[in-house]
C-alpha positions as CSV (number, residue, x, y, z in Angstrom):
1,X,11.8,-7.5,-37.7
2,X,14.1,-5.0,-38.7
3,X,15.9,-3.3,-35.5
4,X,15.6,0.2,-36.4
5,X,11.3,-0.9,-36.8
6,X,11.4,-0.9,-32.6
7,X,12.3,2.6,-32.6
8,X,9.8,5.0,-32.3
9,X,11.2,9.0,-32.5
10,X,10.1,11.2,-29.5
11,X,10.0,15.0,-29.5
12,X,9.1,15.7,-26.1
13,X,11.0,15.1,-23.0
14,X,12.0,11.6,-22.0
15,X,12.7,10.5,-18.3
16,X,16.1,9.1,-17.9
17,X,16.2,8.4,-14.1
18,X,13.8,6.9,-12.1
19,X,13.6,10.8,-10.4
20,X,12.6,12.0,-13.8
21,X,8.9,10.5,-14.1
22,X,5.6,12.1,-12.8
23,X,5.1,9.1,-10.4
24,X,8.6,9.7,-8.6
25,X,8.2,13.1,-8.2
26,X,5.0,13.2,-7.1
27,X,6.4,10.5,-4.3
28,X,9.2,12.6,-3.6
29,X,6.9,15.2,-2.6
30,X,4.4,13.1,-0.6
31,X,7.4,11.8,1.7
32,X,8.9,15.3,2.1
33,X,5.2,16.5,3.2
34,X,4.8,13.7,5.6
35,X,8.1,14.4,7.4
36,X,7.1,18.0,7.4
37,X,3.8,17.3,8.8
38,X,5.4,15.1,11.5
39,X,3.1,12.7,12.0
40,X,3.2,9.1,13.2
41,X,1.0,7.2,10.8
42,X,-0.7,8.5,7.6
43,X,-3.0,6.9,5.2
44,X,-2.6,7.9,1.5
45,X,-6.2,8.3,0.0
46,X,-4.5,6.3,-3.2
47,X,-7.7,7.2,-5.1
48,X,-7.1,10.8,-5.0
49,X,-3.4,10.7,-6.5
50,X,-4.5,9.4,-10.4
51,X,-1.7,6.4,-9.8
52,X,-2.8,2.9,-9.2
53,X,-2.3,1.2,-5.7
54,X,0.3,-1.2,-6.7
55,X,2.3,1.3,-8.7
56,X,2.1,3.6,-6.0
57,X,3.1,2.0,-3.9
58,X,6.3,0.9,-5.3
59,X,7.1,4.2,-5.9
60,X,6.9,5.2,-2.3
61,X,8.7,2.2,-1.3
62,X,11.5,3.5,-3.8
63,X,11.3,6.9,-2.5
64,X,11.2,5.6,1.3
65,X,15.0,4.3,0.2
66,X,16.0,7.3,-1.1
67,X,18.9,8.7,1.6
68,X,16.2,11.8,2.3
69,X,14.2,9.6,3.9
70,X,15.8,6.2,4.9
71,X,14.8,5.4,8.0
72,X,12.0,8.3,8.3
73,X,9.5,7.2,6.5
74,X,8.5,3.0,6.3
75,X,6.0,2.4,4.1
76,X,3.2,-1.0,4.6
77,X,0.6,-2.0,2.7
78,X,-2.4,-3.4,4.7
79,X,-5.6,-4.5,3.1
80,X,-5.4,-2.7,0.2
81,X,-4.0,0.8,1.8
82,X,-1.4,2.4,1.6
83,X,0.2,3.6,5.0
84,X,3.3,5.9,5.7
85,X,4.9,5.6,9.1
86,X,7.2,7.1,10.8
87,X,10.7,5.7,11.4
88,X,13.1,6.2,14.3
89,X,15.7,8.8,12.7
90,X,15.1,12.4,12.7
């Protein structure tokens, strides 16, 4: 194999952070609405978000260590749910 044949050209747009994919953002935006929202515990209905559990979850487990929301927001995973709680800092 040639190493020019591994390239394939791309016309669209191309994440180039780990803030740049669908997946992150969406996360992003869960987090900030669950601080907003103020409450203690939250369950996220996984099946309603088009991502898959595990993927999901590590993207709100990335997000969770963003400096946002370090420390606000822990995120478990507990037979087979997803669940946002929240942490002792303001």
């Amino acid at each position: 194999m040639v190493d020019g044949e591994c390239l394939v050209p791309v016309d669209g747009r191309v994440p180039s952070t780990r803030n740049g994919t669908e997946l992150s953002r969406f996360c992003d935006r869960l987090m900030a609405r669950f601080v907003e929202l103020g409450a203690s515990q939250a369950k996220v209905a996984v099946e309603m978000t088009g991502f898959g559990a595990d993927a999901l979850y590590k993207g709100l487990w990335n997000a969770s260590n963003k400096r946002e929301f370090m420390g606000r927001v822990t995120v478990r995973k507990s037979d087979g749910q997803i669940v946002l709680m929240r942490g002792k800092r303001k």
